[in-house]
N, CA and C atoms of all chains as a GROMACS GRO file, in nm:
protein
  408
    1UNK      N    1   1.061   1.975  -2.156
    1UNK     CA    2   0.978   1.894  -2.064
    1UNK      C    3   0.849   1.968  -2.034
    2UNK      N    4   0.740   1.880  -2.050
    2UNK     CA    5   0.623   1.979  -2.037
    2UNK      C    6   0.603   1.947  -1.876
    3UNK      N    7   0.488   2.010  -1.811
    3UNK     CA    8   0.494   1.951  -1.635
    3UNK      C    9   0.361   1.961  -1.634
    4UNK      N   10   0.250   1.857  -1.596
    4UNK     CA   11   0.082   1.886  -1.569
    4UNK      C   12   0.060   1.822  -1.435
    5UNK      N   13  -0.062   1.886  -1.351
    5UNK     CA   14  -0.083   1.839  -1.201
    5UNK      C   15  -0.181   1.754  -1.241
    6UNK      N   16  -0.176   1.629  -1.187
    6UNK     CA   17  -0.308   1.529  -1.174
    6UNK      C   18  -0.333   1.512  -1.030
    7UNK      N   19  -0.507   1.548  -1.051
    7UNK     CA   20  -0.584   1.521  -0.906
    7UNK      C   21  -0.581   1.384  -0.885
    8UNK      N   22  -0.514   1.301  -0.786
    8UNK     CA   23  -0.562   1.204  -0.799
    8UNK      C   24  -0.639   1.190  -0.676
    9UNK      N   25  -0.716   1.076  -0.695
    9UNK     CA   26  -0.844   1.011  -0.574
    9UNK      C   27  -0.826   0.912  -0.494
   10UNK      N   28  -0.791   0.883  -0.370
   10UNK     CA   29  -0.795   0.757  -0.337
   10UNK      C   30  -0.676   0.695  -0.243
   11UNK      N   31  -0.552   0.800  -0.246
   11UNK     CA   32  -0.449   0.735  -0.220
   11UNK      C   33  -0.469   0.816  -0.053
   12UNK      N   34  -0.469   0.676   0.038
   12UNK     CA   35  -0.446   0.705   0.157
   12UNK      C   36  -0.296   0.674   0.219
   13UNK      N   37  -0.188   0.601   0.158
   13UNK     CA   38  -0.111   0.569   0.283
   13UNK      C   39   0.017   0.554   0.204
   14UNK      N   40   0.124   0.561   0.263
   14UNK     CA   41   0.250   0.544   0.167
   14UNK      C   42   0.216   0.445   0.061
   15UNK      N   43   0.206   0.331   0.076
   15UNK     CA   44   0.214   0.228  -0.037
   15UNK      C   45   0.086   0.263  -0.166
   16UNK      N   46   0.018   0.375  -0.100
   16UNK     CA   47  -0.109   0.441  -0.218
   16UNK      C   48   0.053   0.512  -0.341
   17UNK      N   49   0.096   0.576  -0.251
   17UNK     CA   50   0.223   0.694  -0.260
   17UNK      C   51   0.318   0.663  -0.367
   18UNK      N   52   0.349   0.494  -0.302
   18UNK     CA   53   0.454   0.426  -0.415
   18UNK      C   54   0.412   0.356  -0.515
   19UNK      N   55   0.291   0.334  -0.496
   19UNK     CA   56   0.224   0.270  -0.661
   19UNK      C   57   0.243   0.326  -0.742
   20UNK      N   58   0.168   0.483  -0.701
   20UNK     CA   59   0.150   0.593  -0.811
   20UNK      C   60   0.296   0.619  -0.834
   21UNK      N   61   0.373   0.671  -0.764
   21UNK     CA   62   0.512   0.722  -0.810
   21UNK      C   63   0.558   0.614  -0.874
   22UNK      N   64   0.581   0.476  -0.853
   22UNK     CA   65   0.635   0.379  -0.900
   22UNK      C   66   0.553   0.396  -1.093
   23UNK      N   67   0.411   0.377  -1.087
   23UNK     CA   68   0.392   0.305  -1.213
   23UNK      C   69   0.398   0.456  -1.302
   24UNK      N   70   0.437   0.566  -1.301
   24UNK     CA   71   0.445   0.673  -1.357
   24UNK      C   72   0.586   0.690  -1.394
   25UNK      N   73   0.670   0.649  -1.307
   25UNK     CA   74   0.798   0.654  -1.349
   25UNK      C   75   0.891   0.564  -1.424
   26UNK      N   76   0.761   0.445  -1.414
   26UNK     CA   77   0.848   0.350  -1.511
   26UNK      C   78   0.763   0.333  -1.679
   27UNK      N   79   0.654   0.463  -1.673
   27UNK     CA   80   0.676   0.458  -1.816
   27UNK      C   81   0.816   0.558  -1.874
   28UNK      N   82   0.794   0.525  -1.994
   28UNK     CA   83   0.927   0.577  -2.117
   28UNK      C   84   0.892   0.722  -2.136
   29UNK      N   85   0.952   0.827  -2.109
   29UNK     CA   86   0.972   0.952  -2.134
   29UNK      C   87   0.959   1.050  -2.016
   30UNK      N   88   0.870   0.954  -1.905
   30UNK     CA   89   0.820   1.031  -1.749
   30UNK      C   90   0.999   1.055  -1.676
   31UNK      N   91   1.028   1.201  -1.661
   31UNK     CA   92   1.119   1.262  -1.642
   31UNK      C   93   1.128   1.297  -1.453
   32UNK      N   94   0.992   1.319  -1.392
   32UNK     CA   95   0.963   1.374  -1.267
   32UNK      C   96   0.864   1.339  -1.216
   33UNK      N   97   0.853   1.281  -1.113
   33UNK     CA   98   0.720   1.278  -1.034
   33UNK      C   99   0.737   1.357  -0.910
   34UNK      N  100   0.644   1.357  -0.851
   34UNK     CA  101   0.611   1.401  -0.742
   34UNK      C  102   0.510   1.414  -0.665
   35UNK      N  103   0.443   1.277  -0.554
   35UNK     CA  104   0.302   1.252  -0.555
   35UNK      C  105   0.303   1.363  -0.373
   36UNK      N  106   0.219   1.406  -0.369
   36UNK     CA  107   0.147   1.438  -0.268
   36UNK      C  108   0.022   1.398  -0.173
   37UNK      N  109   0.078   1.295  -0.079
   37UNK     CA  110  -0.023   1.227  -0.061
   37UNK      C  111  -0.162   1.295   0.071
   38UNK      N  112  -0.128   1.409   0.089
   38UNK     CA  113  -0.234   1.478   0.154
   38UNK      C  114  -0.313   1.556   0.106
   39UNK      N  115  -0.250   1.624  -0.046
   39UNK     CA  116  -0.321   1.711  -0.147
   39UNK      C  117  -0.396   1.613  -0.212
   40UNK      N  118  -0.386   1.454  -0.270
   40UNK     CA  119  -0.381   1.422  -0.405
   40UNK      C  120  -0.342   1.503  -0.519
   41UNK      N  121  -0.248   1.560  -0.508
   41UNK     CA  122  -0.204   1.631  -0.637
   41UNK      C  123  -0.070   1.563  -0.690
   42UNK      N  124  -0.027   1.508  -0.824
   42UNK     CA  125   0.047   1.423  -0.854
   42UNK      C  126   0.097   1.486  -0.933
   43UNK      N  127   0.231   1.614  -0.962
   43UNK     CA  128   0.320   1.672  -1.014
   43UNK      C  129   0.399   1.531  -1.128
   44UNK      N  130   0.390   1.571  -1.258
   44UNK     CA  131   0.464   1.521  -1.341
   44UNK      C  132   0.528   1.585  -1.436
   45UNK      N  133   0.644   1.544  -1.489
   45UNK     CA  134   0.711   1.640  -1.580
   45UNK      C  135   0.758   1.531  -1.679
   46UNK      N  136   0.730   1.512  -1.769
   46UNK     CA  137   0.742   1.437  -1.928
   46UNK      C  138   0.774   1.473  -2.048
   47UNK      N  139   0.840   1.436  -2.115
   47UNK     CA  140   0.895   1.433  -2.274
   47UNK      C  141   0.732   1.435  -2.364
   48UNK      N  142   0.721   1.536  -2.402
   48UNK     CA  143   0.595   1.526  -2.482
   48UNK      C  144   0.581   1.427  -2.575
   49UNK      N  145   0.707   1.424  -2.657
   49UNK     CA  146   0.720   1.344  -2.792
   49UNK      C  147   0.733   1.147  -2.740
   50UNK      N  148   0.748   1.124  -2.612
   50UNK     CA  149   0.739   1.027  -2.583
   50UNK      C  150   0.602   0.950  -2.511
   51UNK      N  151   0.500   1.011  -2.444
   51UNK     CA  152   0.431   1.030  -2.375
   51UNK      C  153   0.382   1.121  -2.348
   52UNK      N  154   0.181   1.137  -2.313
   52UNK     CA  155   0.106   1.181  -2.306
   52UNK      C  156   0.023   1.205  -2.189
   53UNK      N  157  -0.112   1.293  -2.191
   53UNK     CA  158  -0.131   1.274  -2.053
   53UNK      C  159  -0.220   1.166  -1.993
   54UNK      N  160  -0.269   1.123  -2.152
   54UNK     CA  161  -0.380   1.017  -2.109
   54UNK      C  162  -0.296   0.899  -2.069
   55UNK      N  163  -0.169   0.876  -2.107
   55UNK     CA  164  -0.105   0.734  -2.077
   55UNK      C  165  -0.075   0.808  -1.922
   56UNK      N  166  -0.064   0.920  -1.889
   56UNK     CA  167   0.018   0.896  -1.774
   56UNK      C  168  -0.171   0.874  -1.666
   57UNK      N  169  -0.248   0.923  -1.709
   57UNK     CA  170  -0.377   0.917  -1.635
   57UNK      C  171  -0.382   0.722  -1.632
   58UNK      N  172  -0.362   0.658  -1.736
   58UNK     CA  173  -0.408   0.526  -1.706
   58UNK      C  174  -0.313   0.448  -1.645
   59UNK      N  175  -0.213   0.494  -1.665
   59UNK     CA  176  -0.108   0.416  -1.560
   59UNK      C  177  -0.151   0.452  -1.415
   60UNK      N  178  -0.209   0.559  -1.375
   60UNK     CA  179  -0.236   0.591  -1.256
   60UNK      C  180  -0.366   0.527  -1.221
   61UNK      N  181  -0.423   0.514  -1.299
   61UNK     CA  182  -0.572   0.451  -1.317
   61UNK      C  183  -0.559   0.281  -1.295
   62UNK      N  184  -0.500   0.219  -1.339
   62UNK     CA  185  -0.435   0.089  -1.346
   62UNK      C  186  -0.411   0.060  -1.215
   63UNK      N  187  -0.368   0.140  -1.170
   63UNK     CA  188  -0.300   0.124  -0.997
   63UNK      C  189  -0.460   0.137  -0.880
   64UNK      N  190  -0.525   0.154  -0.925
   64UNK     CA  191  -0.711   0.163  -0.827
   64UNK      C  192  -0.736   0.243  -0.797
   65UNK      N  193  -0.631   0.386  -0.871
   65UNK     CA  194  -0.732   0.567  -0.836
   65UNK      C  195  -0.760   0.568  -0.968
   66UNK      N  196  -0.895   0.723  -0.884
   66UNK     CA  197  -0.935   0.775  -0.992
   66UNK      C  198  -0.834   0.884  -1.039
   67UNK      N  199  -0.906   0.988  -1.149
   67UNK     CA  200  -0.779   1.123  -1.188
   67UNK      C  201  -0.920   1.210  -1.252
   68UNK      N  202  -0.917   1.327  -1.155
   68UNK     CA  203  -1.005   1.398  -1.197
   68UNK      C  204  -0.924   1.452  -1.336
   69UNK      N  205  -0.369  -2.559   1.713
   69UNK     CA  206  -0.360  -2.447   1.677
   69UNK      C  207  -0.443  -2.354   1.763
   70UNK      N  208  -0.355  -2.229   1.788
   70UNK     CA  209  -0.419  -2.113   1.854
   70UNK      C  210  -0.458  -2.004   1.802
   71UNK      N  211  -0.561  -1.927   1.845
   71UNK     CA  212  -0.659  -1.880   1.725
   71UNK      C  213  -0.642  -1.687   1.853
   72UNK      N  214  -0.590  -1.606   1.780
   72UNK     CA  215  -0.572  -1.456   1.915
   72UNK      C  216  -0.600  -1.342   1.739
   73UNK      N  217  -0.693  -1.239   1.820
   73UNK     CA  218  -0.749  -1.121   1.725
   73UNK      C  219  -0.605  -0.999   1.774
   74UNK      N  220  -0.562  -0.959   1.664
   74UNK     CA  221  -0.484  -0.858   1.720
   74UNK      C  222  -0.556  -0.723   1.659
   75UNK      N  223  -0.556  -0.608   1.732
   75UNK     CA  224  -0.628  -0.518   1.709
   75UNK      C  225  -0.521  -0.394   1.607
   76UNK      N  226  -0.505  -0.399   1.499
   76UNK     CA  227  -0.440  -0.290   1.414
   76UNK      C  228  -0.450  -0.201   1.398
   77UNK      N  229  -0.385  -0.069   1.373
   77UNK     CA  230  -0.457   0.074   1.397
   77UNK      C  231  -0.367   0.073   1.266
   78UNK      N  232  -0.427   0.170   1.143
   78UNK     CA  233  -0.358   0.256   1.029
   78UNK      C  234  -0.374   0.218   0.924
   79UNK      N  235  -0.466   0.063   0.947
   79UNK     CA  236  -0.449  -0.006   0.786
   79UNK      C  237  -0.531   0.108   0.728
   80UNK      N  238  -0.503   0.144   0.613
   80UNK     CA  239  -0.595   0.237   0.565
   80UNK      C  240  -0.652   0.151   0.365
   81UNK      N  241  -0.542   0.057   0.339
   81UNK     CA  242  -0.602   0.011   0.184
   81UNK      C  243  -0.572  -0.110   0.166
   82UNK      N  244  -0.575  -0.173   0.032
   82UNK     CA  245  -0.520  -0.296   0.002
   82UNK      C  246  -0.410  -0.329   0.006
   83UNK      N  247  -0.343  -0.236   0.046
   83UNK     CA  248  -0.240  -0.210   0.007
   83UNK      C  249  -0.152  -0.234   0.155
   84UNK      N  250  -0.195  -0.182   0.285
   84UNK     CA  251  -0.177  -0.197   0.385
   84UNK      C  252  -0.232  -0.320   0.417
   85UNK      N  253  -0.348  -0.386   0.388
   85UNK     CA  254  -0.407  -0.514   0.450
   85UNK      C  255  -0.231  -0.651   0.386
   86UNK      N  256  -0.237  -0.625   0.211
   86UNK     CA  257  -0.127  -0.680   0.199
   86UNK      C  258  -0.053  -0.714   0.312
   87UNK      N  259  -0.003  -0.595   0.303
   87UNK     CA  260   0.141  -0.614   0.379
   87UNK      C  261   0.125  -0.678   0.496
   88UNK      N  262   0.025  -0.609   0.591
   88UNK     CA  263   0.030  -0.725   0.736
   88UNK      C  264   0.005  -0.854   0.690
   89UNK      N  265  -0.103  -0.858   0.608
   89UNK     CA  266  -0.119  -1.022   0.543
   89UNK      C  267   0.044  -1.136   0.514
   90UNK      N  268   0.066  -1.012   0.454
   90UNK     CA  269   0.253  -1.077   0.419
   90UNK      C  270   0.328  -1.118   0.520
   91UNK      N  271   0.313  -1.018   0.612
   91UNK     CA  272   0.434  -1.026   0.710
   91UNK      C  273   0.367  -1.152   0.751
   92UNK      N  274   0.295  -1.153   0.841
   92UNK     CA  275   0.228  -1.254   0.925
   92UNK      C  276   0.248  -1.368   0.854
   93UNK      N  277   0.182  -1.406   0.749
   93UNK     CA  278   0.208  -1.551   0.651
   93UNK      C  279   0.309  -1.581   0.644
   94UNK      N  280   0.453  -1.489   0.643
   94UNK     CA  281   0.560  -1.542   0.589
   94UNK      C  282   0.630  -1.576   0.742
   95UNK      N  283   0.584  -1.576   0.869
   95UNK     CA  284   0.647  -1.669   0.976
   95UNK      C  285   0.609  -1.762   0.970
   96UNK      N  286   0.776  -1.834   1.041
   96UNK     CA  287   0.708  -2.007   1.034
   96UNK      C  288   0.625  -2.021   1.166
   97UNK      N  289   0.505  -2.098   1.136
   97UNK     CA  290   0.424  -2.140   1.257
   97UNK      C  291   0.302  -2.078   1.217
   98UNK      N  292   0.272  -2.003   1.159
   98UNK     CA  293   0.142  -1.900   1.132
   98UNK      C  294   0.064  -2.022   1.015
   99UNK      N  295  -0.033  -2.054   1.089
   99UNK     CA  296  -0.095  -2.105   0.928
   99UNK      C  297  -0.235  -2.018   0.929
  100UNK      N  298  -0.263  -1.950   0.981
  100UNK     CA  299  -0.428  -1.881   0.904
  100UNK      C  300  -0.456  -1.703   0.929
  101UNK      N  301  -0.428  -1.617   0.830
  101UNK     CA  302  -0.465  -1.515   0.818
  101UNK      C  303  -0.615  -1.427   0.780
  102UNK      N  304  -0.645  -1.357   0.913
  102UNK     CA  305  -0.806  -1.310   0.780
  102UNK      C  306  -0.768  -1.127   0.887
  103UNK      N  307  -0.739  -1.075   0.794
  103UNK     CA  308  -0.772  -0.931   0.812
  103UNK      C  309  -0.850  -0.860   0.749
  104UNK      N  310  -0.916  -0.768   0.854
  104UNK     CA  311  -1.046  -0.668   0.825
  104UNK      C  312  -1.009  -0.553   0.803
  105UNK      N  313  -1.022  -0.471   0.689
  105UNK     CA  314  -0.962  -0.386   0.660
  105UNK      C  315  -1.055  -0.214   0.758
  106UNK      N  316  -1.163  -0.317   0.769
  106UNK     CA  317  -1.296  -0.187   0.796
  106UNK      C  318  -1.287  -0.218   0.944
  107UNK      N  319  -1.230  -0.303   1.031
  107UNK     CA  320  -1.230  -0.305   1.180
  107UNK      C  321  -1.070  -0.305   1.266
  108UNK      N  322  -0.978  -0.366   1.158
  108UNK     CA  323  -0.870  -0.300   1.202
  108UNK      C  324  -0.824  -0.478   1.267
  109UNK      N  325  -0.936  -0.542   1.308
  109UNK     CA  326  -0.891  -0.669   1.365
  109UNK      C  327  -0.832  -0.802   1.270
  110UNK      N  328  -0.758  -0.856   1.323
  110UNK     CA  329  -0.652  -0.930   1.225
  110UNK      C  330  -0.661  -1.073   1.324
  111UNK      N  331  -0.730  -1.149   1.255
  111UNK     CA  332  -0.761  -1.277   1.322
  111UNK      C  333  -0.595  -1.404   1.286
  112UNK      N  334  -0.496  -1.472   1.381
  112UNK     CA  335  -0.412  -1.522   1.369
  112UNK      C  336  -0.466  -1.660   1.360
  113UNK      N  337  -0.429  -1.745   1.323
  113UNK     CA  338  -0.448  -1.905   1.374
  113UNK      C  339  -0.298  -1.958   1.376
  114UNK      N  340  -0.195  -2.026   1.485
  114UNK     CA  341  -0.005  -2.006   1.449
  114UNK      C  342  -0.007  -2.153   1.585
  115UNK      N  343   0.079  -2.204   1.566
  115UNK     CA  344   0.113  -2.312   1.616
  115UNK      C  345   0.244  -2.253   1.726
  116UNK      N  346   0.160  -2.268   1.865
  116UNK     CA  347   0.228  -2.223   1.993
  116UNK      C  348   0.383  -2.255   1.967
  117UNK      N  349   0.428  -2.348   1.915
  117UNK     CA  350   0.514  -2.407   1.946
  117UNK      C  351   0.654  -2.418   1.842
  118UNK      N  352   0.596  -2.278   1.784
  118UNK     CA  353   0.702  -2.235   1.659
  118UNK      C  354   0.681  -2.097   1.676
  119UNK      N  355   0.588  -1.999   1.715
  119UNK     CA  356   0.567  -1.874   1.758
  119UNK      C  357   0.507  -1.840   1.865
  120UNK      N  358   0.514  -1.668   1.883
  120UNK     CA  359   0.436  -1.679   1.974
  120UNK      C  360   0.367  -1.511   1.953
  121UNK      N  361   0.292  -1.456   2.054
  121UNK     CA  362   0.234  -1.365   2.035
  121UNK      C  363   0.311  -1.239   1.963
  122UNK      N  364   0.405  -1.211   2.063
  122UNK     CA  365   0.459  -1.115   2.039
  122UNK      C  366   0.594  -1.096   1.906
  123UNK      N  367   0.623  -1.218   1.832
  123UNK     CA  368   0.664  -1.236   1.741
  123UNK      C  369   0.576  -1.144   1.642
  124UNK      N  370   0.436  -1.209   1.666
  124UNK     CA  371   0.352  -1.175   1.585
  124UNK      C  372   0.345  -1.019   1.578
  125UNK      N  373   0.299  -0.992   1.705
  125UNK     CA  374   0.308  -0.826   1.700
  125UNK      C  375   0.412  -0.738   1.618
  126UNK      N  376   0.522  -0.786   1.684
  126UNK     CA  377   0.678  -0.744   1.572
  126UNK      C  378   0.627  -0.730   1.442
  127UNK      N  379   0.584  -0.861   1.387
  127UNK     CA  380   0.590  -0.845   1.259
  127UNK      C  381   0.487  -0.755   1.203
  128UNK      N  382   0.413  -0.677   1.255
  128UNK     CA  383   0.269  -0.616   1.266
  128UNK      C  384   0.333  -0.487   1.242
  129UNK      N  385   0.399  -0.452   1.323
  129UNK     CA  386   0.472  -0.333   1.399
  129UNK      C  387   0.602  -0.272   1.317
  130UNK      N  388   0.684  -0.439   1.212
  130UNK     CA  389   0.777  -0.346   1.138
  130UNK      C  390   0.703  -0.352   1.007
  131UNK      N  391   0.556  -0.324   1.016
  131UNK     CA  392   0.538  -0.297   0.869
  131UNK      C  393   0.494  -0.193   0.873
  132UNK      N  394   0.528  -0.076   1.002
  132UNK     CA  395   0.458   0.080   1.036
  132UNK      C  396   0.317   0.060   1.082
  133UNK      N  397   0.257  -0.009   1.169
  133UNK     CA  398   0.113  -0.026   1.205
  133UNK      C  399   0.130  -0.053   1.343
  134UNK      N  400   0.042   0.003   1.390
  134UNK     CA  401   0.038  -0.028   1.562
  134UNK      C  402  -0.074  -0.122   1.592
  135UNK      N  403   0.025  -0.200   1.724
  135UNK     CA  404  -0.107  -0.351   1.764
  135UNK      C  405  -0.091  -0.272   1.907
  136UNK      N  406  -0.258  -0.267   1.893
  136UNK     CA  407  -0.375  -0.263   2.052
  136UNK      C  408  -0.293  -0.386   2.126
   0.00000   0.00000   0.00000
């Protein structure tokens, strides 16, 4: 399992919280999340061979943040 | 129809406007919603005679948001 931090932008309030955790975890190979909603820092841990980081950036992106 | 501003504290996204939007619409008696996401005020329009204020508040209140 590889694990990368994404900055994310934008998320003020639980339901910012459960988008992101929600649409990250229901792609195919996403193993771990873990959003931080006072850092924006969005802990993920993924199957390399299934998923990448740019899919996991646009699923997060999809949801109305940015990802430094 | 009776027309009362309830004052919201916490909405912070679309995400929060939703939800009070939801709650509120989905009582019977409520027919007109307009919430401000940038003033916090949540304009009702609800038929006295199927609700009443503090119904309304409730429903404000179990979506984690405090009414002024």
């Amino acid at each position: 399992m590889k694990n990368i931090t994404l900055e994310v932008k934008g998320m003020t309030c639980g339901h910012c919280k459960s988008a992101v955790n929600g649409a990250l975890e229901e792609l195919a190979g996403v193993e771990r999340v873990e959003v931080n909603l006072e850092t924006g820092k969005v802990e993920v841990g993924y199957d390399e061979s299934k998923v990448d980081e740019n899919k996991l950036k646009e699923a997060v992106e999809e949801q109305g943040y940015d990802v430094a």
